[in-house]
ZAGUVO-662951 format. One record per residue: y, x, z negated of N, C-alpha, C in turn. Coordinates in steps of 0.2 Angstrom, whole numbers, padded with zeros to 4 digits, always signed. Layout:
N
YXZYXZYXZ
...
//
This chain:
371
-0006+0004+0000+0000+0000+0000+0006+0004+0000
+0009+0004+0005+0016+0007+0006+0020+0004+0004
+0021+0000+0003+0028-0003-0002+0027-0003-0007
+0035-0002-0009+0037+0000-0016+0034-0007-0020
+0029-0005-0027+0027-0009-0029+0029-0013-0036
+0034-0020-0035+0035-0024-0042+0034-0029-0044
+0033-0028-0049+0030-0033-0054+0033-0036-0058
+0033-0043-0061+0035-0048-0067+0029-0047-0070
+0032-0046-0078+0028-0049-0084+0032-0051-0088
+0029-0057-0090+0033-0062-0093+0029-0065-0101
+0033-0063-0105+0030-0068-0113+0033-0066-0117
+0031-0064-0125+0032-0064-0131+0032-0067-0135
+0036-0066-0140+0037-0069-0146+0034-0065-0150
+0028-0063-0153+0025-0058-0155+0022-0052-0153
+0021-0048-0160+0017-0044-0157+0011-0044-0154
+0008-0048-0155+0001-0049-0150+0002-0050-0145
+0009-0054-0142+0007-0053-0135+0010-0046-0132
+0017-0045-0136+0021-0037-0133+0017-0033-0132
+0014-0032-0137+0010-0024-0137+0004-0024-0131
+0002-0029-0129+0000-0029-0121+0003-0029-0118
+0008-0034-0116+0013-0033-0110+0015-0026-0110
+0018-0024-0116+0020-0016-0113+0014-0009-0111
+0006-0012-0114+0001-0008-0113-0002-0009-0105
+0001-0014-0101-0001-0014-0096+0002-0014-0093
+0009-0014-0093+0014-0010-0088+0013-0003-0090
+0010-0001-0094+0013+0008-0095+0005+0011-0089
-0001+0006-0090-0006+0006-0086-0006+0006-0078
+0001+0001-0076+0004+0000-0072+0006+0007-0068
+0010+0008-0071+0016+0016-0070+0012+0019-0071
+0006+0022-0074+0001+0030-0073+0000+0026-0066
-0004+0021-0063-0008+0021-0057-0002+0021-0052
+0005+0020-0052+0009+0019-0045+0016+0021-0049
+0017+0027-0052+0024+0030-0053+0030+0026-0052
+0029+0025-0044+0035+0022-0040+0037+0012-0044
+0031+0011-0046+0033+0005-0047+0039+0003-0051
+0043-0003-0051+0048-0005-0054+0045-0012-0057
+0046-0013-0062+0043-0018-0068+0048-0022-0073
+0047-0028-0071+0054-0030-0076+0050-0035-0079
+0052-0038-0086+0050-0041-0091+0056-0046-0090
+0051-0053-0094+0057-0059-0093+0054-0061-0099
+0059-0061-0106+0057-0064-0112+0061-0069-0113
+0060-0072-0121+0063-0077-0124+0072-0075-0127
+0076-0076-0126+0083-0075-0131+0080-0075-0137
+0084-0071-0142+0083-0070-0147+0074-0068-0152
+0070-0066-0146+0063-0066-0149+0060-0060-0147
+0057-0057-0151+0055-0051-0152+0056-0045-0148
+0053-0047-0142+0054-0044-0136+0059-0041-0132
+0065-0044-0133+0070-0042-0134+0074-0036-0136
+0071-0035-0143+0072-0026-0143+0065-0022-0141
+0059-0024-0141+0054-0020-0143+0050-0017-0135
+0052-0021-0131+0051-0019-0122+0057-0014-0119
+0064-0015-0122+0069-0010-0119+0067-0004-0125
+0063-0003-0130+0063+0001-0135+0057+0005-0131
+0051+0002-0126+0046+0005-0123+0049+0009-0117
+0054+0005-0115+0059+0009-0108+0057+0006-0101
+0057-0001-0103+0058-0006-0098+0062-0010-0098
+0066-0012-0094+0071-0020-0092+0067-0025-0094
+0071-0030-0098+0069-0035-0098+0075-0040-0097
+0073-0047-0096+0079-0052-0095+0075-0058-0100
+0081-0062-0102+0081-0067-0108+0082-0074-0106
+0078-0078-0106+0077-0083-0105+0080-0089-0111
+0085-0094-0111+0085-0097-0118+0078-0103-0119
+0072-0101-0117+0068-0106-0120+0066-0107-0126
+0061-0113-0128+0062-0110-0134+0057-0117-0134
+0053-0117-0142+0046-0121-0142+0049-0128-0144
+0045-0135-0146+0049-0141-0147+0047-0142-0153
+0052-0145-0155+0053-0145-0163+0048-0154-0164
+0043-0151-0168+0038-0159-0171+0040-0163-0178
+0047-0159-0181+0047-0163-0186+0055-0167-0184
+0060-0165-0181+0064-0168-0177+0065-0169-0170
+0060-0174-0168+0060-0177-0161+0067-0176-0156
+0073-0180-0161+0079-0177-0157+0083-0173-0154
+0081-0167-0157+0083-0158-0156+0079-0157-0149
+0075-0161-0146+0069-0158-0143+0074-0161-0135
+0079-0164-0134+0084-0165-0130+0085-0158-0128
+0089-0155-0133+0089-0150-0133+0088-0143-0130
+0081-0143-0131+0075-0141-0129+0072-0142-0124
+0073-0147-0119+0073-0149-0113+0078-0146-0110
+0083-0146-0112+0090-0145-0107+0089-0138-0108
+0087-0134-0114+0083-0126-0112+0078-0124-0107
+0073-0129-0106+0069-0129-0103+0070-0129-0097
+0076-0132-0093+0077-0133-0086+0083-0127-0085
+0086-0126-0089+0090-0120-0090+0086-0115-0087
+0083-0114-0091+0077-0107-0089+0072-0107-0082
+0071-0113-0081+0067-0113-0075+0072-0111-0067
+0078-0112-0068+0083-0111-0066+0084-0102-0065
+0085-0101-0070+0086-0095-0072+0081-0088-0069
+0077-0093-0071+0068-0089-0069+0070-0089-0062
+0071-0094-0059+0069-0092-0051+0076-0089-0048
+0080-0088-0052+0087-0082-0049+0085-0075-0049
+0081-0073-0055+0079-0068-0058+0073-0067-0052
+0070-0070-0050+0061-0070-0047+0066-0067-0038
+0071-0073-0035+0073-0071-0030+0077-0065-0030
+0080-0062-0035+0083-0057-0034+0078-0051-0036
+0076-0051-0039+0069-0044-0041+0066-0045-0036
+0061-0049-0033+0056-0050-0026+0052-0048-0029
+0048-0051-0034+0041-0046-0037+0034-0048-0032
+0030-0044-0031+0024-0045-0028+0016-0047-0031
+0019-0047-0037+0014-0052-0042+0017-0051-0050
+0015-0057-0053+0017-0059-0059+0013-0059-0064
+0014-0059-0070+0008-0057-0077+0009-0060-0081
+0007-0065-0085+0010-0071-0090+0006-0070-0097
+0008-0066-0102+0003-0064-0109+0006-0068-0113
+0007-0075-0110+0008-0079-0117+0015-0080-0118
+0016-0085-0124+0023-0085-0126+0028-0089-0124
+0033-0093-0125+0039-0097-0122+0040-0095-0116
+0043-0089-0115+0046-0086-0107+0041-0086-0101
+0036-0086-0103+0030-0085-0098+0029-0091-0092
+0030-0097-0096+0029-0104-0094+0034-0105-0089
+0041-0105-0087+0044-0105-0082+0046-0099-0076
+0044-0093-0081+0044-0089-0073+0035-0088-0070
+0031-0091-0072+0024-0090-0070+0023-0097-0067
+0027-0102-0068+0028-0108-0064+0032-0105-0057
+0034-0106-0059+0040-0102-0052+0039-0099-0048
+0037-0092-0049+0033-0087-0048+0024-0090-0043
+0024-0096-0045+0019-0099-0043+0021-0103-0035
+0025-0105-0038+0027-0111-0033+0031-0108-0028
+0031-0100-0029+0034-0096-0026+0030-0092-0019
+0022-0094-0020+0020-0093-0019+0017-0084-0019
+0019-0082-0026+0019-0076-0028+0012-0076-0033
+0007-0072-0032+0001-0070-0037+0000-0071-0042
-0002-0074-0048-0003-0074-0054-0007-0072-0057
-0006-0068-0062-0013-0066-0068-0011-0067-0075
-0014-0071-0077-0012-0072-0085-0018-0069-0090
-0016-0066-0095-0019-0062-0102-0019-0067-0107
-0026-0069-0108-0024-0075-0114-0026-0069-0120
-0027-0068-0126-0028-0062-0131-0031-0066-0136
-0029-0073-0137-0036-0076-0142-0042-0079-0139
-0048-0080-0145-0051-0084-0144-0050-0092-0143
-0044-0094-0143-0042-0101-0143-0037-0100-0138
-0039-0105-0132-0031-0100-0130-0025-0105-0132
-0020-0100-0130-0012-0103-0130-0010-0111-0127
-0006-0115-0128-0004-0119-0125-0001-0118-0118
+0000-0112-0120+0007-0111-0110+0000-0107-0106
-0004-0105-0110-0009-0102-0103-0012-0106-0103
-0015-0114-0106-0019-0117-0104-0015-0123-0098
-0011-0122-0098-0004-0126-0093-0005-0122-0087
-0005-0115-0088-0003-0112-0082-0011-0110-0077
-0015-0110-0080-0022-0108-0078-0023-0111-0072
-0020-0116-0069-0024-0122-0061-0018-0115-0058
-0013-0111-0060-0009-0110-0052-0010-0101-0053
-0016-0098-0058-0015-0092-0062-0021-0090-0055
-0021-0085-0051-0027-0081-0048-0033-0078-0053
-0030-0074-0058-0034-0073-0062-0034-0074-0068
-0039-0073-0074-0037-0075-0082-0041-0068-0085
-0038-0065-0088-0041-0058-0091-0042-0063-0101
-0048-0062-0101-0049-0063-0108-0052-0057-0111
-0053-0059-0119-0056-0057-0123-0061-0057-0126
-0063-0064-0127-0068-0066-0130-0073-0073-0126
-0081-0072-0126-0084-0077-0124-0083-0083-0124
-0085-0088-0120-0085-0093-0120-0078-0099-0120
-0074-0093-0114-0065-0097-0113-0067-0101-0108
-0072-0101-0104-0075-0108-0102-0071-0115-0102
-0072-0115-0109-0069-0121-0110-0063-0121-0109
-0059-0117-0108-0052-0118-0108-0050-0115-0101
-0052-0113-0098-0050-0110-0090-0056-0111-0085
-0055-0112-0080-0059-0111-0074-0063-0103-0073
-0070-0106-0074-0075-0100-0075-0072-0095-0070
-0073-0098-0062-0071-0093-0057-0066-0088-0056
-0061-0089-0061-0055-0084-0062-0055-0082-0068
-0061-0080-0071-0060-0078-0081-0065-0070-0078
-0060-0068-0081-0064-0058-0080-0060-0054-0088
-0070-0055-0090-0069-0052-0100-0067-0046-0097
-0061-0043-0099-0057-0038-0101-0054-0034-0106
-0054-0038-0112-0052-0037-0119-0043-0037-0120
-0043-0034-0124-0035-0033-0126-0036-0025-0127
-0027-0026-0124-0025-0019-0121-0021-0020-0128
-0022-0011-0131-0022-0009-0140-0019-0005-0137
-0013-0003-0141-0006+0004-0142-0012+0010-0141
-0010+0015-0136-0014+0020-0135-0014+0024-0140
-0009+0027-0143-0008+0030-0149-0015+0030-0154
-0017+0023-0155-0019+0024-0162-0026+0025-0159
-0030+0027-0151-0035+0029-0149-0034+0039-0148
-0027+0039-0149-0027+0046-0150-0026+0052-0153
-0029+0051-0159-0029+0053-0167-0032+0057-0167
-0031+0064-0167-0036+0068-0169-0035+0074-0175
-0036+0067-0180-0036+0071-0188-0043+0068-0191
-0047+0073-0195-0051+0070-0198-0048+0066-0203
-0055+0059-0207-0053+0058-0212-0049+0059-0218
-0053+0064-0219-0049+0070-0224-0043+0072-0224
-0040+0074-0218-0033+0076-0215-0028+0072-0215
-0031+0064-0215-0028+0058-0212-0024+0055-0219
-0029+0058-0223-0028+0057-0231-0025+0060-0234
-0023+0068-0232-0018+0072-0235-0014+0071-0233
-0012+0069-0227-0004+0069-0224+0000+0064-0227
-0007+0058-0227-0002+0053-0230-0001+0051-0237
-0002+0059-0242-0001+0059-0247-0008+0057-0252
-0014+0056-0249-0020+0052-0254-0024+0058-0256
-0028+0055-0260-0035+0061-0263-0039+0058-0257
-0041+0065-0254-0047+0064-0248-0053+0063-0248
-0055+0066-0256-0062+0063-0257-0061+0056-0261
-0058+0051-0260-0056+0044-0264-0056+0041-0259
-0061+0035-0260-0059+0028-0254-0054+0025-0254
-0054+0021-0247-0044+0022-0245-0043+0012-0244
-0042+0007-0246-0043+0002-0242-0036+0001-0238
-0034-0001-0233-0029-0001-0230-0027-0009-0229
-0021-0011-0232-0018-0019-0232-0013-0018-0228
-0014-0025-0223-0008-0026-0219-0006-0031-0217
-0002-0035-0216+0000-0042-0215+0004-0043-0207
+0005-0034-0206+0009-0037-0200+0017-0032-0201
+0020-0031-0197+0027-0028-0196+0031-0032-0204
+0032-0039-0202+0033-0044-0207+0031-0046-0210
+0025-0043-0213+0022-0044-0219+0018-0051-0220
+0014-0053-0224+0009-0057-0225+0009-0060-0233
+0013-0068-0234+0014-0069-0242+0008-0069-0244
+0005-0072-0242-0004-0073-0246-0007-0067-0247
-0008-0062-0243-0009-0054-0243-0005-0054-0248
+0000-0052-0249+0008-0048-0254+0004-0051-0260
+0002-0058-0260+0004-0060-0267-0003-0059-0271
-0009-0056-0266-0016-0056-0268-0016-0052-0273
-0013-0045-0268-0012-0040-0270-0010-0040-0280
-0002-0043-0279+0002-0044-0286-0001-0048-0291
-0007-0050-0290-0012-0055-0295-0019-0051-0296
-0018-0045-0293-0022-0040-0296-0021-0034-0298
-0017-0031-0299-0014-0028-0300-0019-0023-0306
-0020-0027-0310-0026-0024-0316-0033-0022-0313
-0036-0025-0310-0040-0024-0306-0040-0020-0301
-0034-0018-0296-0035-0012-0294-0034-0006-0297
-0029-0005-0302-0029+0000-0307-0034+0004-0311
-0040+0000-0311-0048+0000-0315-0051+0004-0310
-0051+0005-0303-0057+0007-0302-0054+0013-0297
-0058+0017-0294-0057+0021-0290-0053+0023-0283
-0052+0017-0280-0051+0016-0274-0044+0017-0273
-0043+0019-0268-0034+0022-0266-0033+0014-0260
-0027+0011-0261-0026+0007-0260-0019+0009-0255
-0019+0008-0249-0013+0009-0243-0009+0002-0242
-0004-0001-0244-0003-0004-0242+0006-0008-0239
+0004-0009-0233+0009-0012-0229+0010-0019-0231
+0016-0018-0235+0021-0025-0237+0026-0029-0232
+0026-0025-0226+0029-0032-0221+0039-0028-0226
+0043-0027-0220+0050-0029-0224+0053-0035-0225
+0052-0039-0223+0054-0045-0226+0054-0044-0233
+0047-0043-0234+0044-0045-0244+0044-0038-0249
+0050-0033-0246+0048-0026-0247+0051-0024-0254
+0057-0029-0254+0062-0029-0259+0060-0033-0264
+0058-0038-0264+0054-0042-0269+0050-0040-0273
+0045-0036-0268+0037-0035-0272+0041-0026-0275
+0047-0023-0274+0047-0017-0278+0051-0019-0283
+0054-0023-0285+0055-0027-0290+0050-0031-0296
+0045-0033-0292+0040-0035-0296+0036-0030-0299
+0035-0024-0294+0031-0017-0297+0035-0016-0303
+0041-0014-0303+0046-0010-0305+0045-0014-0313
+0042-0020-0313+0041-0023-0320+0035-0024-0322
+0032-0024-0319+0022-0025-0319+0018-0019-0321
+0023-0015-0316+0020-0007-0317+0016-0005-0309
+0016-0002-0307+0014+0000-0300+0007+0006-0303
+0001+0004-0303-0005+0006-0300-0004+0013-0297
-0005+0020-0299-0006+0027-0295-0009+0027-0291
-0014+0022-0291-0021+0021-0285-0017+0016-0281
-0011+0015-0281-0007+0010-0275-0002+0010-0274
-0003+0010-0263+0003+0016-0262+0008+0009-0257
+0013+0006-0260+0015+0003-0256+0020+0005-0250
+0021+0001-0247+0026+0005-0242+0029-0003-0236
+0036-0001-0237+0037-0007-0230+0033-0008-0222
+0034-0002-0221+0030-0001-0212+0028+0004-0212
+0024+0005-0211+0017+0013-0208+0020+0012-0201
+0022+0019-0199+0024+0020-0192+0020+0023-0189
+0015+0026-0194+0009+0030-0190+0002+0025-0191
+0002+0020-0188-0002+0016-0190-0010+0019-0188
-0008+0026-0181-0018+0028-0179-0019+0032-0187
-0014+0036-0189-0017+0039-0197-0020+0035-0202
-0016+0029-0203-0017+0025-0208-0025+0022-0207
-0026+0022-0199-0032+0017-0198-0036+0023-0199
-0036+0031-0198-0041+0036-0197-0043+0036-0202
-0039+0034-0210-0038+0038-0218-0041+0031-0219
-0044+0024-0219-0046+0020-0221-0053+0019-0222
-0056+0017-0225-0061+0017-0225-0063+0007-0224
-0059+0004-0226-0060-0005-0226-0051-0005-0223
-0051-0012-0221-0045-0014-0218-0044-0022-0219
-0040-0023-0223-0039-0031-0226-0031-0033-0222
-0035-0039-0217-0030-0039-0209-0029-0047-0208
-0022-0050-0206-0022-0055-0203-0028-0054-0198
-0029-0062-0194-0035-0061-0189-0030-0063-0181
-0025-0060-0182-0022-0059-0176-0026-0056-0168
-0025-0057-0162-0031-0055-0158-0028-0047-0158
-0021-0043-0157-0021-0037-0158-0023-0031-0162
-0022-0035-0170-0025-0031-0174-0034-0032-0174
-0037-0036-0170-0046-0036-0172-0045-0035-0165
-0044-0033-0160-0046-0028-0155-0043-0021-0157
-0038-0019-0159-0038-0012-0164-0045-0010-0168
-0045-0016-0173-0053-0013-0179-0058-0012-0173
-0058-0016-0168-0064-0017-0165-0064-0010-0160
-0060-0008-0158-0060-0002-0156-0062+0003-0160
-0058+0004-0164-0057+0009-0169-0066+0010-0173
-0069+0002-0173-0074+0003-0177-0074+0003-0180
-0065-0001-0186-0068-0002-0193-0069-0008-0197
-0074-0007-0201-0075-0011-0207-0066-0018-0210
-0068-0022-0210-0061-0028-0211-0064-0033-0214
-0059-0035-0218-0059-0042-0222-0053-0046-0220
-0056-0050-0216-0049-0054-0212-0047-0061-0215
-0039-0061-0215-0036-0068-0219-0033-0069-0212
-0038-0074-0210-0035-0081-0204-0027-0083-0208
-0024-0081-0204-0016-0086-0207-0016-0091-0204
-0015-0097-0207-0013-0105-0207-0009-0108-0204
-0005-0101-0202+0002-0105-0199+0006-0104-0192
-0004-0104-0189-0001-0103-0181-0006-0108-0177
-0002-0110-0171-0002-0114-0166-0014-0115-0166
-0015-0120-0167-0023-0123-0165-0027-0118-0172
-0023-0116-0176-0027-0114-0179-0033-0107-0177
-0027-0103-0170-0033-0100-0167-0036-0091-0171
-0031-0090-0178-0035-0084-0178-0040-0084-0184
-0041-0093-0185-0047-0092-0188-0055-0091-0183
-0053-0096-0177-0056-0093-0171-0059-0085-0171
-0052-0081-0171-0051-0075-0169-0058-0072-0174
-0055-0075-0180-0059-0071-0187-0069-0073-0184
-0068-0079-0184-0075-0081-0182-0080-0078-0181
-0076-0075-0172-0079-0073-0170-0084-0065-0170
-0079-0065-0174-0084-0057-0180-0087-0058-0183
-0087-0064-0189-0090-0064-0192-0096-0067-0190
-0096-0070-0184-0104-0074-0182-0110-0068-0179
-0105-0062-0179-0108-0056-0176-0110-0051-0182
-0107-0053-0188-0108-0048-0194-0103-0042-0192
-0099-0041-0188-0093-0037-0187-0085-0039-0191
-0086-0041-0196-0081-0042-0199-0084-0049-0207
-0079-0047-0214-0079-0051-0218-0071-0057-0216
-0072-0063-0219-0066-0069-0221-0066-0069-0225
-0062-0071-0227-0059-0076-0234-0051-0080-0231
-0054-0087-0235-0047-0092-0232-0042-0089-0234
-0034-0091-0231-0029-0090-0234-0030-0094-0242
-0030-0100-0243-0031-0104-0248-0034-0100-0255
-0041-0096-0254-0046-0094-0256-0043-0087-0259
-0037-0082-0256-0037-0073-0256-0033-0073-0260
-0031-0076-0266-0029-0074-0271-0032-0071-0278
-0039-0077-0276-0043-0077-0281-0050-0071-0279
-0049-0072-0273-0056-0068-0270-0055-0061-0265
-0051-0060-0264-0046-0055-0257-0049-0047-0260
-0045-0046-0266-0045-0039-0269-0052-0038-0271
-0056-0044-0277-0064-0043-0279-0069-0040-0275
-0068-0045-0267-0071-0044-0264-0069-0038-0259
-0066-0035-0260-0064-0029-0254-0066-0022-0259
-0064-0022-0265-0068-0019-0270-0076-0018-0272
-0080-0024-0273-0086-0025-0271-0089-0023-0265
-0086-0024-0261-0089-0023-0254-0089-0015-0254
-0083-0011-0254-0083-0004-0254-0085-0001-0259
-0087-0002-0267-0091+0000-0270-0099-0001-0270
-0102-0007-0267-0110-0007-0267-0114-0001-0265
-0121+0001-0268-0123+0006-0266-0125+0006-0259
-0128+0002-0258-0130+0001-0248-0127+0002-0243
-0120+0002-0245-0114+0003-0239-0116-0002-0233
-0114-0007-0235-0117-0014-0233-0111-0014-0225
-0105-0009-0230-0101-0011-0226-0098-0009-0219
-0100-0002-0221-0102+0003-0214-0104-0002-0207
-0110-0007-0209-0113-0010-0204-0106-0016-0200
-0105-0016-0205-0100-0020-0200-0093-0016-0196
-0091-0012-0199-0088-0009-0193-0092-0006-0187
-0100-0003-0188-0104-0004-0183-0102-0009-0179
-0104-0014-0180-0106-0019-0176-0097-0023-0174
-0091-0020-0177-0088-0022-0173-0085-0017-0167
-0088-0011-0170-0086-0006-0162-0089-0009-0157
-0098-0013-0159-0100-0013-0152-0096-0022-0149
-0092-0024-0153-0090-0027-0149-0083-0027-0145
-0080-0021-0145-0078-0017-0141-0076-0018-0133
-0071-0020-0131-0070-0017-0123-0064-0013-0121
-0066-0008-0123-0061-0003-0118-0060+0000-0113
-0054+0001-0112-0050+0002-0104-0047-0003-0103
-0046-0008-0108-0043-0017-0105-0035-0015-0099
-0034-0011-0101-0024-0011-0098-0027-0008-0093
-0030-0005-0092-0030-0001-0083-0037-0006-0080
-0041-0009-0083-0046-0013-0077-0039-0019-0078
-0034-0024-0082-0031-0027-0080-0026-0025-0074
-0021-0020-0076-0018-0015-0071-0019-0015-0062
-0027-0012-0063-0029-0013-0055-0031-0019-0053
-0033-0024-0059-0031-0030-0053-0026-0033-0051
-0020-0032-0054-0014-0033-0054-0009-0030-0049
-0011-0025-0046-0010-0021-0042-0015-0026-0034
-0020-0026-0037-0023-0030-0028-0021-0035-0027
-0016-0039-0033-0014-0047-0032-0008-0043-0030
-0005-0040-0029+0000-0036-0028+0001-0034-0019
-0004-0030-0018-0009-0027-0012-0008-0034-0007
-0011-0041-0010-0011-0047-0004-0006-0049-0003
+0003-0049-0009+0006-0052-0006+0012-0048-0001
//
């Protein structure tokens, strides 16, 4: 293909969908240098800083989701809606892209409509086991569907579903400290097991608070505890140490920037069931005690969590349930003598698919090729 090769990719709102979007556009640019790739996100939504922070354009769409407890704000939300659809196709006519890439999100839904009726190629990324709203909308005009998980059947047209996985931050595949080392950098005893908590950039209350209700119990036993408190809740929860008494064996911190050390240096990982971070463990191969949060769209990352667990590649516990159960059992499980728990980051490595960003990439590139 002689011509200069562009592409749309379009989503956000969170990190689960960004950190693919930009893993497959950087997939994108290894395989064709020359490409030019613009990102079309939501005003005001994540994406917005965290794609020009990668070092691609993006343009802002004011969409935005409809509000269910106030029916008449969603006037509103209409008039956004046609706005953007509008926008989207200024933005599509003036870039000229030669295929589109929809991973979800508010903004995806009218340039991947557009962009359709434009007669332009489409590949959508769905990244749960449940899919999205806007990729089950957009699936009748999408050429192809990259998932992650079995049995999306249900929600898309078999003929266009190609298991791919989720494309994970290359960084934390390229860590080369041992355990040990992983543990001294970031301040820990190396020969001392590491449990690693996370909630997320912005932190996780049910996580936060599990933690703050055991405090006694972590302080009893051996285990070195890493844990990312979200900045949102950074300032609160050192307030409440600052009076409770903060545990030796507990290392808080608002954000781990070196997220591959923190996963090398860990021996368990107590994780939202987000599709990004359980294709991370599942790559990386670790051991996790996953808290399905409650407060997302179909209820899908209890899905997400399921689907490890029905394989023995991952521990649950409800959100409702991790205050009383979260810490017991993450301790239990890394002190039994059988090391029951090793098996399951076995078993979720071999659930595993890597390479997700370059097998997406090159198909993305042939929808590209036809137009």
């Amino acid at each position: 293909m002689d011509e200069e090769l562009r592409i749309i990719i379009s989503g956000g709102g969170t990190g689960g969908h960004i950190f693919p979007a930009v893993s497959i556009a950087n997939a994108i640019r290894c395989k064709r240098p020359d490409a030019k790739i613009l990102f079309v996100g939501a005003e005001g939504r994540m994406e917005m800083q965290k794609v020009p922070a990668a070092g691609y354009e993006i343009k802002g769409l004011p969409i935005c989701g409809f509000d269910r407890k106030n029916m008449l704000r969603n006037i509103k939300v209409l008039y956004k809606i046609w706005k953007s659809q509008r926008m989207a196709k200024q933005i599509i006519m003036q870039f000229k892209p030669m295929a589109a890439v929809g991973v979800g999100g508010y903004a995806s839904g009218p340039t991947l409509n557009k962009c359709a009726s434009m007669g332009i190629p489409c590949l959508i990324q769905e990244q749960n086991s449940y899919a999205g709203v806007t990729n089950k909308l957009l699936a009748k005009k999408a050429e192809k569907i990259c998932v992650a998980y079995e049995g999306m059947e249900r929600f898309f047209p078999a003929e266009k579903i190609m298991m791919t996985g989720n494309p994970v931050r290359q960084q934390l595949l390229d860590c080369d400290l041992s355990k040990e080392e992983a543990r001294i950098k970031m301040g820990l005893d190396p020969k001392r097991p590491v449990v690693l908590i996370t909630g997320g950039s912005l932190g996780a209350r049910t996580i936060n608070e599990s933690v703050l209700d055991n405090l006694g119990m972590i302080a009893e036993n051996e285990i070195q505890f890493v844990w990312q408190t979200g900045g949102f809740y950074h300032d609160a929860i050192k307030r409440t140490l600052a009076e409770k008494g903060c545990p030796d064996n507990l290392k808080p911190t608002d954000f781990i920037s070196n997220m591959d050390e923190a996963y090398r240096a860990a021996d368990m990982v107590i994780s939202r069931a987000g599709a990004s971070s359980i294709s991370e463990l599942c790559l990386l191969g670790k051991p996790a005690i996953l808290v399905p949060s409650p407060n997302v769209a179909e209820d899908h990352q209890t899905h997400n969590a399921m689907a490890l667990v029905n394989k023995q590649a991952a521990l649950m516990v409800k959100d409702g349930e991790a205050r009383q159960k979260l810490i017991t059992l993450a301790i239990e499980t890394l002190t039994e003598k059988e090391h029951k728990y090793m098996k399951l980051g076995e078993n979720a490595g071999k659930m595993a698919l890597p390479h997700s960003a370059d097998i997406i990439a090159d198909e993305v590139i042939k929808l590209a090729s036809r137009k």
